[in-house]
LOVEXTOR-617022 format. One record per residue (C-alpha): residue in one letter; x, y, z. Coordinates in steps of 0.05 Angstrom, whole numbers, plus 5000, padded with zeros to 4 digits. Layout:
BEGIN
aXYZ/...
END
This chain:
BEGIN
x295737606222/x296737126275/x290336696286/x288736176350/x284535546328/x281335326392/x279134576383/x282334216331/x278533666305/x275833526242/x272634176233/x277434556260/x283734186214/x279734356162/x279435126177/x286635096193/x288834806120/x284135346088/x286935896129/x293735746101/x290335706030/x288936376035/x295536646067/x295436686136/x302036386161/x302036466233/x297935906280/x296835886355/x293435176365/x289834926422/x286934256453/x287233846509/x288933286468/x296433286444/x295832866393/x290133296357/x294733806369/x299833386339/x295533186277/x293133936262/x300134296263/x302633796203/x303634216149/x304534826180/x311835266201/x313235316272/x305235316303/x304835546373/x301634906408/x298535026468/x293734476512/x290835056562/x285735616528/x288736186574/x295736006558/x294236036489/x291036766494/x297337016526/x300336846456/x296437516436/x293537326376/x289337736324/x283637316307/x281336666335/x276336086311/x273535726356/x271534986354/x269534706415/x263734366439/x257734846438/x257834856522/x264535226510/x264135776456/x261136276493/x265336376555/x271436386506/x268136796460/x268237336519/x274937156541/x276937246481/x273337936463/x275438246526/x282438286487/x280438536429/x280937886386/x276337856326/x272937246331/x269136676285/x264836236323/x263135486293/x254735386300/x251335496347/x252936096392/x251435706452/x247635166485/x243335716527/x240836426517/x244636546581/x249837136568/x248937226504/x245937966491/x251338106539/x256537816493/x254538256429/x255038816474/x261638706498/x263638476430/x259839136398/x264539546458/x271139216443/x269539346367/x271438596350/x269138356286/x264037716308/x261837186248/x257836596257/x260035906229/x253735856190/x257135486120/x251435416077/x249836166073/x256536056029/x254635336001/x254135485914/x247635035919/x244235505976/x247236145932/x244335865866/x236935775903/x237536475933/x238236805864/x232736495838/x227936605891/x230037425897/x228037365816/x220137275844/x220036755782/x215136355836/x211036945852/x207236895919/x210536345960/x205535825996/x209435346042/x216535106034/x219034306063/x224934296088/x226933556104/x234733236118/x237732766168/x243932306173/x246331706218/x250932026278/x255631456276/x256931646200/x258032366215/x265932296233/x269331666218/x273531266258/x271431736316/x266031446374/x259831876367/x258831726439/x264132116455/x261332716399/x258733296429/x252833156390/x250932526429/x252032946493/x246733436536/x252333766575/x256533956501/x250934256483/x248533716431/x242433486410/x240733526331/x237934116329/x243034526348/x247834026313/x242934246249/x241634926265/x244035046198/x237934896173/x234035396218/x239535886194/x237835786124/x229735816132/x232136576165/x236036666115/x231636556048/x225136646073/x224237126142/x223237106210/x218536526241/x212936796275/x208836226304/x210735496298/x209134826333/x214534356349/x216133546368/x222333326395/x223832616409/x228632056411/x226131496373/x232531066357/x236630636379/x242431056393/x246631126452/x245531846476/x241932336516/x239632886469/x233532906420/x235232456354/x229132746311/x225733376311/x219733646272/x217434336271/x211834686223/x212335426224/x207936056199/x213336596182/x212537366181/x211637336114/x205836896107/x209636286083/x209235566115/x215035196123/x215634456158/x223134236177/x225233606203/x231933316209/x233832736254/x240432286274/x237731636245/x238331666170/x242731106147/x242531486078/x243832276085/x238232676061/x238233476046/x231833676003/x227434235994/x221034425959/x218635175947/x211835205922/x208835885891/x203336075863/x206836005793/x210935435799/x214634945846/x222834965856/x226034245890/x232434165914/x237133585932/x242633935963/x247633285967/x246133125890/x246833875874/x240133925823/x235434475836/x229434235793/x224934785769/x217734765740/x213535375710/x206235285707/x206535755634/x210835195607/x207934575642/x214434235646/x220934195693/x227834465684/x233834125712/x239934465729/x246034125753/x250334555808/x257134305807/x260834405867/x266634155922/x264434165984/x270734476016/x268835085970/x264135376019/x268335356083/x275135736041/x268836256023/x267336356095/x274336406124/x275536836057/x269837306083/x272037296153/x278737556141/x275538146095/x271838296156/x277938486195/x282038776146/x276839206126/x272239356185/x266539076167/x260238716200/x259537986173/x254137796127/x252037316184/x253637616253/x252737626321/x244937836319/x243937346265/x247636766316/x243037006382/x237237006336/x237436286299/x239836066372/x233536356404/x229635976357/x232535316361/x232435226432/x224035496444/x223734936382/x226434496423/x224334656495/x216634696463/x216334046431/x219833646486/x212633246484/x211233456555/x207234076541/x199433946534/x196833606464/x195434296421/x199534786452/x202235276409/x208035706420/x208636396400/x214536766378/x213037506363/
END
């Protein structure tokens, strides 16, 4: 299988060296900058390096991942489809609903297989919390908190975040849809959202143009409550979560890897210790990605999973902007 890396920085090195873990021996690499180009063919025999996306395509590959800034993946994602090349596409889909239903189609037409860069569906901690909750040992769930952060200058060494798509409006940044993850993973575990009122601000001191803390409390299908926040500013990085039921309460640190349990029949808490490296969840993705294709299946997180977390995200942030009139509630049905 020849695959095309499109952007390779840190995250897309890092899907490059775990691609090669598991076989895959033939690399078309692209980026504008030759000496990323330079830095991600090390290791590899006789990679295709190419600084121009459509020159790269003409080098017919099989599968691509793509790694760009967020303002990007889409129209490569097409460009790419239109081909036939089964594609996995780093968080989030896109910096706009624009074009996307018309993606899937196209994708769903070209019969490409199309997963979502959504790691922590494959993260041991995240797989550990999802048995336990599908074991009811909580019964009714009330409200969950969902809470993390970190500093953006700390998020890539060495590397100006000013320069980060993160930092920048017209990339596509912003933290939330540099943490979509987490609205990924509130999907994920516990349903759809159904109504939910949302602030989005920049509070810090940073040097960008995009929202640096958002806050969002949401009423899912389900019944549940969940609050999420997650901001740029945290000098310490923070990834928690408490699930309380009507029979107990389950905490999380996700950095620490402890999932703390308590059960109201024994009136005391169990710790459990989740050893894991982190690298372990993105080999399981690209692992699952390339069972896709060779067997024809959808992805456990797909294109309709990427449209809806992206839907979310962006009426999360477009409703708490802290323009719209005090009390104003948004309504997703």
């Amino acid at each position: 299988m020849k695959v095309l890396v499109v952007g390779c920085g840190s995250i897309g090195r890092r899907h490059i060296k775990n691609l090669a873990g598991l076989g895959v021996s033939e690399f078309i690499l692209c980026d504008p900058d030759e000496e990323v180009l330079k830095r991600a063919a090390i290791g590899l025999e006789s990679p295709e390096l190419f600084g121009d996306f459509n020159t790269a395509m003409e080098a017919a590959p099989v599968a691509a991942i793509i790694c760009t800034p967020s303002n990007m993946h889409l129209d490569m994602s097409k460009a790419l489809a239109e081909r036939g090349v089964h594609l996995f596409i780093e968080k989030p889909l896109s910096h706009t609903m624009e074009g996307v239903k018309e993606f899937a189609e196209l994708a769903a037409d070209k019969a490409v297989v199309t997963m979502m860069g959504m790691c922590y569906r494959f993260h041991p901690m995240f797989l550990r919390l999802k048995e336990l909750l599908d074991e009811e040992s909580l019964g009714a769930l009330f409200h969950i908190n969902y809470y993390g952060g970190h500093y953006l200058p700390d998020w890539h060494p060495g590397a100006d975040y000013r320069d980060e798509y993160a930092a920048r409006s017209e990339l596509g940044g912003g933290v939330i849809l540099t943490s979509i993850h987490g609205l990924d993973n509130i999907r994920w575990l516990f349903g759809e959202v159904h109504r939910f009122r949302s602030y989005v601000d920049r509070v810090g001191p940073l040097d960008l143009d995009v929202e640096d803390m958002a806050l969002a409390i949401m009423r899912l299908e389900s019944g549940h409550y969940v609050t999420w926040q997650t901001d740029f500013l945290q000098r310490a990085p923070q990834h928690r979560m408490i699930i309380v039921g009507e029979k107990g309460t389950i905490r999380c640190d996700f950095i620490e890897g402890i999932i703390e349990t308590y059960h109201a029949e024994y009136s005391k808490w169990h710790t459990e210790k989740v050893e894991y490296e982190i690298n372990t969840m993105y080999v399981s993705e690209m692992c699952h990605f390339l069972e896709c294709i060779e067997n024809g299946v959808t992805p456990k997180i797909d294109i309709e999973d990427g449209i809806k977390t992206l839907e979310l995200a962006l009426t999360i942030k477009q409703d708490g902007n802290l323009s719209r009139k005090a009390g104003e509630l948004c309504i997703v049905e």
